[in-house]
TIMI-2910 file (N, C-alpha, C, CB; in pm, 1 decimal, decimal comma, always signed):
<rs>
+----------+----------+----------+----------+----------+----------+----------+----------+----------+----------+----------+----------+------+
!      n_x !      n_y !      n_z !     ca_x !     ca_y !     ca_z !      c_x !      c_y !      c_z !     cb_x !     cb_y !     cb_z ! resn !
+----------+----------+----------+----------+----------+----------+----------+----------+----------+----------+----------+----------+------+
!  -4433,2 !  -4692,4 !  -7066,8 !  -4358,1 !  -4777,7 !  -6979,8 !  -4258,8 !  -4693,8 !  -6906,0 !  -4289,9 !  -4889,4 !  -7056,4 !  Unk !
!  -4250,1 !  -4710,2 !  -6790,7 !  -4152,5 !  -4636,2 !  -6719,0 !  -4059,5 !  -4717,7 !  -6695,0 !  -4191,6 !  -4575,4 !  -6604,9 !  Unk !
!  -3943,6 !  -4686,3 !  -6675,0 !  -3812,0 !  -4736,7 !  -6634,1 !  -3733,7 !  -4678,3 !  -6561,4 !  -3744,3 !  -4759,7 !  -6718,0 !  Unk !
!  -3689,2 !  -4752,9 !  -6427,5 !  -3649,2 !  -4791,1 !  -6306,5 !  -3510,3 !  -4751,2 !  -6311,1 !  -3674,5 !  -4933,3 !  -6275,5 !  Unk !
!  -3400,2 !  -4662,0 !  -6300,3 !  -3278,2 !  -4720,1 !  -6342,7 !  -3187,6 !  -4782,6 !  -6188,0 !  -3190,0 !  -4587,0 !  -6436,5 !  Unk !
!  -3143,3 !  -4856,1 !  -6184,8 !  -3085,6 !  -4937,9 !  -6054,3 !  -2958,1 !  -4915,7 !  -6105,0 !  -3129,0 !  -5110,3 !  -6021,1 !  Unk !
!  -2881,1 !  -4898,3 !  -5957,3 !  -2721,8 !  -4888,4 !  -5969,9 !  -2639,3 !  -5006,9 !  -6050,5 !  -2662,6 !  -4887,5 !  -5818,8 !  Unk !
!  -2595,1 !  -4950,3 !  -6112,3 !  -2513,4 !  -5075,7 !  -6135,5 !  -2368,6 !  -5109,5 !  -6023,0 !  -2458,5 !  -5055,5 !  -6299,2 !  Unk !
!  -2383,5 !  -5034,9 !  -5940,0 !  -2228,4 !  -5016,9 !  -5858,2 !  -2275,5 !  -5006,8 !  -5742,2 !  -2122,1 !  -4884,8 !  -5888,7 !  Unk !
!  -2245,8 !  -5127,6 !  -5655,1 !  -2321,2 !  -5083,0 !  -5516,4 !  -2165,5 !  -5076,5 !  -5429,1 !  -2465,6 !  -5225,5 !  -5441,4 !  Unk !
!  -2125,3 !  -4942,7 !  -5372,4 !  -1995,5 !  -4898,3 !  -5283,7 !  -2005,6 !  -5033,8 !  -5122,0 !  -2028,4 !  -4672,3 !  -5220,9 !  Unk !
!  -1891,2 !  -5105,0 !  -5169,4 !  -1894,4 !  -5128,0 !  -5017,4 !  -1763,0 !  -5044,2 !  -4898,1 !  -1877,0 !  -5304,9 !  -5011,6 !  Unk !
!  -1873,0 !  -5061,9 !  -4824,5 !  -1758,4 !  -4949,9 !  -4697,2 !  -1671,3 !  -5026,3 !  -4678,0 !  -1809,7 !  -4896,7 !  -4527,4 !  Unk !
!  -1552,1 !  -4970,2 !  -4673,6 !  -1400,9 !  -5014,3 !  -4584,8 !  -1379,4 !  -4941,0 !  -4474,6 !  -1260,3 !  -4992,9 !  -4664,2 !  Unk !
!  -1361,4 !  -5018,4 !  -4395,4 !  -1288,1 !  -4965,6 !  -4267,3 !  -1148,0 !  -4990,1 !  -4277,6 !  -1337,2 !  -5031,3 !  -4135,5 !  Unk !
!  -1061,8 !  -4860,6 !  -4249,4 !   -955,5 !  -4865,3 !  -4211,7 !   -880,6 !  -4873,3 !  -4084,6 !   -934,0 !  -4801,4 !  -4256,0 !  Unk !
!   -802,0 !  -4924,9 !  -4037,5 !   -758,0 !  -4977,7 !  -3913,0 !   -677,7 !  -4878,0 !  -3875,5 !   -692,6 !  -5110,3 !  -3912,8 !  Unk !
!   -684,5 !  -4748,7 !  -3743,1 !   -594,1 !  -4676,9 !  -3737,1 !   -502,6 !  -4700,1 !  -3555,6 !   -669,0 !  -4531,0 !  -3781,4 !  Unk !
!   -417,5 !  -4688,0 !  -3576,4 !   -301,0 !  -4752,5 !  -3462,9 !   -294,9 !  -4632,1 !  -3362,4 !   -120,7 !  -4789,9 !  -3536,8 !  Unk !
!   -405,0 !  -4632,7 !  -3237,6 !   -381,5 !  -4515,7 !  -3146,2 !   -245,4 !  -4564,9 !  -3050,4 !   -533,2 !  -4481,9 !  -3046,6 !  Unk !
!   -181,8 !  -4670,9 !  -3049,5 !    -88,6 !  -4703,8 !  -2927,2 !    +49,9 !  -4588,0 !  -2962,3 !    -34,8 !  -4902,9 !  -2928,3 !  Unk !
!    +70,8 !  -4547,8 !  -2841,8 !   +233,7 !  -4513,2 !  -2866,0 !   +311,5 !  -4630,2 !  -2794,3 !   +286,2 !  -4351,2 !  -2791,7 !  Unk !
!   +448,9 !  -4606,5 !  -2807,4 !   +538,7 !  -4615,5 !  -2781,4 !   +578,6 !  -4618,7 !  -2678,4 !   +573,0 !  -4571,1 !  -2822,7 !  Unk !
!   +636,1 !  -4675,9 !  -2613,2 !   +725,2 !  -4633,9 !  -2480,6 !   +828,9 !  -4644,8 !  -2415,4 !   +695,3 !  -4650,5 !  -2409,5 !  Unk !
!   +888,3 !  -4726,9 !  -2495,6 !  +1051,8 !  -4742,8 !  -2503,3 !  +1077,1 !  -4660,2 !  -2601,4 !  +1118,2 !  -4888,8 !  -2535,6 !  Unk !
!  +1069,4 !  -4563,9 !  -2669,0 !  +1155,6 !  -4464,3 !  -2756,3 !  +1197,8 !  -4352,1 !  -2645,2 !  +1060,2 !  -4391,0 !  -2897,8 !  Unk !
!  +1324,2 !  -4297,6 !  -2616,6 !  +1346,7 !  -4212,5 !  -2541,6 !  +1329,2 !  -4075,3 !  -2596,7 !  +1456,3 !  -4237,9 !  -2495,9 !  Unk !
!  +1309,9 !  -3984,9 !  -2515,6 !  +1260,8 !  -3899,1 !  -2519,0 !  +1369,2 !  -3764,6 !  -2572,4 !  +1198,4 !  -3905,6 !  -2399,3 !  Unk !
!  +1395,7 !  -3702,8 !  -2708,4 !  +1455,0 !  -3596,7 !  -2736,9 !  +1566,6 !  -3518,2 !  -2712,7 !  +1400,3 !  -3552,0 !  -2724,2 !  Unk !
!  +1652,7 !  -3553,0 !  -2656,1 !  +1803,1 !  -3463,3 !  -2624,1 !  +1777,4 !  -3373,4 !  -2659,0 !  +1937,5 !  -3486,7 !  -2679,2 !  Unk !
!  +1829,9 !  -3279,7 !  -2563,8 !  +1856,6 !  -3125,8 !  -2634,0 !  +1959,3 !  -3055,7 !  -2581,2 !  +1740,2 !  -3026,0 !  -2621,2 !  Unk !
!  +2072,8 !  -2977,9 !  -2604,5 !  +2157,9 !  -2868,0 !  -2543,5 !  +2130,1 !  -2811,8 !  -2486,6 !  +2204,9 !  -2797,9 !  -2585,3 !  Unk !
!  +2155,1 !  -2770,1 !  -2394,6 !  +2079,4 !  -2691,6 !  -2268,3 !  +2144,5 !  -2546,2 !  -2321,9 !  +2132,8 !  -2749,9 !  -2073,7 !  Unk !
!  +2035,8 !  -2464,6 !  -2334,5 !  +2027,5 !  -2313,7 !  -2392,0 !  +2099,7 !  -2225,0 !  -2300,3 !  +1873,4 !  -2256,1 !  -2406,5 !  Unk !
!  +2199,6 !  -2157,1 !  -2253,6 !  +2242,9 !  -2058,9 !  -2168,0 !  +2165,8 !  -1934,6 !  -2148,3 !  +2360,0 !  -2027,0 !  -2205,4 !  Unk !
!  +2078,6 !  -1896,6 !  -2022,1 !  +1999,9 !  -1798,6 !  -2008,5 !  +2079,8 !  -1685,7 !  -2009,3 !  +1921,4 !  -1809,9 !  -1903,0 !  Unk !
!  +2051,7 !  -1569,9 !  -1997,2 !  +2126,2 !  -1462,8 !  -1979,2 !  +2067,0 !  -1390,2 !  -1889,4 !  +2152,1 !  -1396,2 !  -2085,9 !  Unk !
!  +2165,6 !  -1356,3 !  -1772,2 !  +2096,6 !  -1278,3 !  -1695,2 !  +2133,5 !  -1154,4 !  -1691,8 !  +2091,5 !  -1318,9 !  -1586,8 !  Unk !
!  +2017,7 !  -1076,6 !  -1652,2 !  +2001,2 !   -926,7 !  -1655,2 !  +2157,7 !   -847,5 !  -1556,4 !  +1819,4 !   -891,1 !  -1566,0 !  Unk !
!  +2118,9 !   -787,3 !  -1621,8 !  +2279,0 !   -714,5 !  -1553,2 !  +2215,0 !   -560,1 !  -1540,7 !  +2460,9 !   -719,3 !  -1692,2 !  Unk !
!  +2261,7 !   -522,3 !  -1450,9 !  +2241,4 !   -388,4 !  -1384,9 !  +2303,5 !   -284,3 !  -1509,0 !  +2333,2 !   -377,9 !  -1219,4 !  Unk !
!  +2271,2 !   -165,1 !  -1537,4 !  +2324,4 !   -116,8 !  -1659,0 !  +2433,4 !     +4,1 !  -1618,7 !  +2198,6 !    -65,0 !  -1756,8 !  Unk !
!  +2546,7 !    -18,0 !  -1683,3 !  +2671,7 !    +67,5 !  -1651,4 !  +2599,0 !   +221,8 !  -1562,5 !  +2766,3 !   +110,8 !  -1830,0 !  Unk !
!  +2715,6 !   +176,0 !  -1459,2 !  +2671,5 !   +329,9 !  -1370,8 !  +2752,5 !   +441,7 !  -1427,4 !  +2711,1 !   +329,6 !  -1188,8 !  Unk !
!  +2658,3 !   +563,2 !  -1425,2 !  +2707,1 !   +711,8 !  -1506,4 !  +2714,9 !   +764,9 !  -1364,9 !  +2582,7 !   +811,4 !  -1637,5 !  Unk !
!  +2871,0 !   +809,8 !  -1355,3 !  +2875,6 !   +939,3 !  -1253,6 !  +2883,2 !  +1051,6 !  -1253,5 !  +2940,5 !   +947,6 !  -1193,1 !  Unk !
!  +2820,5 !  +1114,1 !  -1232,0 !  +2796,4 !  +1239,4 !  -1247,2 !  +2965,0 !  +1313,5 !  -1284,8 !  +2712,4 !  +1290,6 !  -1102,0 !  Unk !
!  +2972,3 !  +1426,0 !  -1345,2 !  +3093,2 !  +1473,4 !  -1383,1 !  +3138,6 !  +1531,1 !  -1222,7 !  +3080,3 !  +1592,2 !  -1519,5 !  Unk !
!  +3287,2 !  +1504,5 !  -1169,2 !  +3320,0 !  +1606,3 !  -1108,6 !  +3259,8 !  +1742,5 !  -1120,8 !  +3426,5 !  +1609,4 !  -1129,3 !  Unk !
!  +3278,0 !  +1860,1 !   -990,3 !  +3280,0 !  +1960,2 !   -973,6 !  +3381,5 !  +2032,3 !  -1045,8 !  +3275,3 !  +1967,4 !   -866,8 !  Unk !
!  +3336,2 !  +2140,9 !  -1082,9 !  +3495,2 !  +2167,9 !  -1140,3 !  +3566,4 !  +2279,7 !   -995,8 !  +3487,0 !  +2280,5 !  -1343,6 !  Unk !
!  +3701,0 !  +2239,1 !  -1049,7 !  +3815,9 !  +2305,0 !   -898,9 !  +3718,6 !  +2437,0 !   -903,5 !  +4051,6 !  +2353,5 !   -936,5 !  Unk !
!  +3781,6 !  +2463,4 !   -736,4 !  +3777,2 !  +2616,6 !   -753,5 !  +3875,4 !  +2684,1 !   -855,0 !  +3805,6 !  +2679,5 !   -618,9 !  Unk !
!  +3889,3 !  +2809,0 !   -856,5 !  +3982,8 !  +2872,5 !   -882,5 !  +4089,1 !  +2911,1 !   -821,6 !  +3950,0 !  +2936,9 !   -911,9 !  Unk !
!  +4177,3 !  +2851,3 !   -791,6 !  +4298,7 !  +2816,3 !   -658,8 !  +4421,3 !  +2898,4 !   -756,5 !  +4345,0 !  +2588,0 !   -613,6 !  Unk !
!  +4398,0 !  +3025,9 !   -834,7 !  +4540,3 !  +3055,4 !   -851,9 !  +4642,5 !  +3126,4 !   -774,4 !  +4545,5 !  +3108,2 !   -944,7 !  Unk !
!  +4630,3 !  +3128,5 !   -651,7 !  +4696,1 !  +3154,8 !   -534,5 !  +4762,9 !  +3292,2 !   -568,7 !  +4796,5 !  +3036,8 !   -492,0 !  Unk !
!  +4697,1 !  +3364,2 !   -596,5 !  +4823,6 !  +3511,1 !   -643,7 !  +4778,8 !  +3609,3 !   -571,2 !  +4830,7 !  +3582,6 !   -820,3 !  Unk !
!  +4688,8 !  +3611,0 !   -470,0 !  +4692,0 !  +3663,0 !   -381,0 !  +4500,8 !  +3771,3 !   -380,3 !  +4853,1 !  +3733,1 !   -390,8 !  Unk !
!  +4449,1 !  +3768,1 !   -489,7 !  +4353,8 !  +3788,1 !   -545,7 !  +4240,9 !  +3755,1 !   -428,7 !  +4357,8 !  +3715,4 !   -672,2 !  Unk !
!  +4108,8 !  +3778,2 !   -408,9 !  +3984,0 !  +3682,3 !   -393,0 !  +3930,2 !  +3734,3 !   -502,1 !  +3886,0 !  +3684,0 !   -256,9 !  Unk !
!  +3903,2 !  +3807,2 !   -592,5 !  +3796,2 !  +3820,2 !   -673,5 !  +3830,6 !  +3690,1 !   -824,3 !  +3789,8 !  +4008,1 !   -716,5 !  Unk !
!  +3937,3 !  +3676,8 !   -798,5 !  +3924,1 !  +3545,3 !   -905,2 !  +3922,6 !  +3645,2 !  -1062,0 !  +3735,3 !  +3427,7 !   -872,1 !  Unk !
!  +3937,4 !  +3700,0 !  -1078,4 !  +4005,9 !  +3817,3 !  -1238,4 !  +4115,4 !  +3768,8 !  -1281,1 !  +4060,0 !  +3995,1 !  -1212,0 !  Unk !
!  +4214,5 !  +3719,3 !  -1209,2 !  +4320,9 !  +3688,6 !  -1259,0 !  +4456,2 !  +3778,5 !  -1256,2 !  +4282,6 !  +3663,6 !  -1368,6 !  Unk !
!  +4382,6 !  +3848,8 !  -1154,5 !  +4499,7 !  +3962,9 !  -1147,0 !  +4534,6 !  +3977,5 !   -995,6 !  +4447,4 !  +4121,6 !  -1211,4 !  Unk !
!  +4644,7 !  +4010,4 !   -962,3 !  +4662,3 !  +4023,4 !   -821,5 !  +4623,6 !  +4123,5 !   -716,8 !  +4767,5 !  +4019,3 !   -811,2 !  Unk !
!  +4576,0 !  +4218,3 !   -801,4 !  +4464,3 !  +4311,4 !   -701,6 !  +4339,8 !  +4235,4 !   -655,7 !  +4399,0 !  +4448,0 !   -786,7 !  Unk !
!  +4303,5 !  +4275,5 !   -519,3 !  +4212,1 !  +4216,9 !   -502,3 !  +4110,9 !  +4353,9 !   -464,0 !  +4241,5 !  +4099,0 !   -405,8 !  Unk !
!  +4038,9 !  +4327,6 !   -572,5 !  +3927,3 !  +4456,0 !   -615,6 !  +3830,5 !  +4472,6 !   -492,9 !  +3820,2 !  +4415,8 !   -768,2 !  Unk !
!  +3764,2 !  +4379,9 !   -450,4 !  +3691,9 !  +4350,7 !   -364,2 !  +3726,8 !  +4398,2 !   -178,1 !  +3687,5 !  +4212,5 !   -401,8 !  Unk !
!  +3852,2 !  +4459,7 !   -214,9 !  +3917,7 !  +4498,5 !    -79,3 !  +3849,2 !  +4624,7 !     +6,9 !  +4072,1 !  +4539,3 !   -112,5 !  Unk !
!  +3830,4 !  +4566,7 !   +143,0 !  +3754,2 !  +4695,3 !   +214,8 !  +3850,4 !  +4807,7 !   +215,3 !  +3705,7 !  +4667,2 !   +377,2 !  Unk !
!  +3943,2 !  +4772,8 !   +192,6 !  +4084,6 !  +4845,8 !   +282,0 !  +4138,6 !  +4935,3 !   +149,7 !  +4238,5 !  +4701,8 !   +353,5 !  Unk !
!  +4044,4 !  +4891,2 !    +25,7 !  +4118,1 !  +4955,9 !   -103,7 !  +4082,6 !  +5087,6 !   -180,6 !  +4109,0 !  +4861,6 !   -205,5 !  Unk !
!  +4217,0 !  +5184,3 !   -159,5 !  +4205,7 !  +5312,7 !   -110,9 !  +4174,1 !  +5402,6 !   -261,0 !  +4354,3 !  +5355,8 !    -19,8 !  Unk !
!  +4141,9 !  +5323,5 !   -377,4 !  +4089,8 !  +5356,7 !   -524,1 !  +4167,2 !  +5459,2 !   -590,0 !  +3943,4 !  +5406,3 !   -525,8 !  Unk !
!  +4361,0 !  +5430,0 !   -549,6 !  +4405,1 !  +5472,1 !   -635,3 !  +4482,5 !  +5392,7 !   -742,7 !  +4454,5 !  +5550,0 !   -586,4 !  Unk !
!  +4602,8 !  +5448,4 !   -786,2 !  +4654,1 !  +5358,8 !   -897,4 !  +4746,5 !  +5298,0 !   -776,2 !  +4736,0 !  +5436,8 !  -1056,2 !  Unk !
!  +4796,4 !  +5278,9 !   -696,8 !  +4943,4 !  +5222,4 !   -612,9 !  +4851,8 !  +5085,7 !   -597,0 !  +5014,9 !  +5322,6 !   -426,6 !  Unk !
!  +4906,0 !  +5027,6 !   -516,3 !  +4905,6 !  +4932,5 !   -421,4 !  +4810,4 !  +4945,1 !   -381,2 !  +4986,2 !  +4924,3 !   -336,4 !  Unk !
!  +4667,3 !  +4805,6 !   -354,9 !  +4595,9 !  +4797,3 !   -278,6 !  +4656,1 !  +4779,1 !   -131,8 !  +4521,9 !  +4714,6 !   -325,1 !  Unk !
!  +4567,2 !  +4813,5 !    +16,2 !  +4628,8 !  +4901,6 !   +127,6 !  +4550,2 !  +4766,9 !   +189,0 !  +4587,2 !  +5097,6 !   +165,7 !  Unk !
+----------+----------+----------+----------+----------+----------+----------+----------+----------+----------+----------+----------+------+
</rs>
C-alpha cells in the first residue's frame, strides 16, 4: 500500500498594504547657511633689498676701507701720499 502524505498546512498569502503617498504640507528642512571661504591670493614675498653700495665716503674708490685709493692712475707707488 502506498501512502500519499498531504499537507496538513495549506499557507495562505497576505498581502501587505504599502503607503507610496508623500506628504506635502511638511516643510522642507532648515539649515544655516555654511560661510564659503574664498580663496585669497597668497602673501606677497619681496624680494630682499639690494644691499647699499659701499658709500664710506673717505675718499677711497677701491672700497678696502682705507683712504688710499689704490686704483689711482696718478699713483706714484711710493709710501707718501697718493698724487
Amino acid at each position: 500500500m502506498t501512502s500519499t502524505a498531504t499537507p496538513s498546512f495549506t499557507p495562505t498569502p497576505t498581502l501587505t498594504s504599502i503607503s507610496t503617498s508623500t506628504s506635502t504640507s511638511a516643510s522642507p528642512p532648515t539649515s544655516t547657511p555654511v560661510p564659503t571661504l574664498k580663496a585669497s591670493a597668497p602673501p606677497s614675498i619681496d624680494p630682499p633689498p639690494p644691499p647699499p653700495p659701499n658709500n664710506n665716503d673717505n675718499g677711497d674708490d677701491d672700497d678696502d676701507g682705507d683712504d688710499n685709493d689704490d686704483n689711482d692712475d696718478n699713483d706714484d707707488d711710493d709710501a707718501s701720499n697718493d698724487d
